[in-house]
N, C-alpha and C positions, 0 to 999 in steps of 0.2 A: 436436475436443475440446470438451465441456461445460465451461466455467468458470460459476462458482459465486460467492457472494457467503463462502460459511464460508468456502472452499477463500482467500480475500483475506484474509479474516479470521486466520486460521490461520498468514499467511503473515506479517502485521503483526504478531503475536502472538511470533514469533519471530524478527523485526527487534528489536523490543523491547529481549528477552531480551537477545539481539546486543550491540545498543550501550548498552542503560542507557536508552534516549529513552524519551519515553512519545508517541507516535503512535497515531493512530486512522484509520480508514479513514471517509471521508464521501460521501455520495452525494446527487446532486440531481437527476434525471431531466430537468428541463428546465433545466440550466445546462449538460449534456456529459458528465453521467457521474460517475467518480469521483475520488477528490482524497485524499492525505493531508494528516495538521495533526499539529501538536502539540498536547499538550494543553489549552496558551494561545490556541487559535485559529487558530497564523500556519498558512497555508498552506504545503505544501514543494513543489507542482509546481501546476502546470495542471489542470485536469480533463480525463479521456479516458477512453475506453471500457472497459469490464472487461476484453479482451482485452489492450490494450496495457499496464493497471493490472498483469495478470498476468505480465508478461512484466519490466515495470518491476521488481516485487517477487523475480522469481524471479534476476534482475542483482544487484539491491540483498544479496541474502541471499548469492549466490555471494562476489561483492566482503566482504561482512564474515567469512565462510568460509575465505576465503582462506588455507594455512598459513605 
């Protein structure tokens, strides 16, 4: 599967919505990849690769899904 940087985006977008947060998706090629934050800066994980970014987001949304 091709992952994508909208397809994170799209996916943060609706984390959001989810809980009320305001989260952003960040990226920095040479620190490891990618990262959420809050609006304020704070970091909420480590940085990793889009693949695993992907997989993170697609837990995180099941979990606030949840019925």
């Amino acid at each position: 599967m091709k992952y994508k940087r909208s397809d994170l985006e799209a996916m943060v977008a609706q984390l959001n919505v989810a809980t009320g947060y305001k989260m952003d998706l960040d990226f920095a090629h040479t620190y490891g990849g990618y990262t959420l934050r809050y609006s304020d800066g704070h970091h909420i994980g480590p940085r990793v690769p889009i693949r695993e970014m992907y997989q993170y987001l697609r837990g995180a949304l099941d979990w606030v899904n949840m019925p």
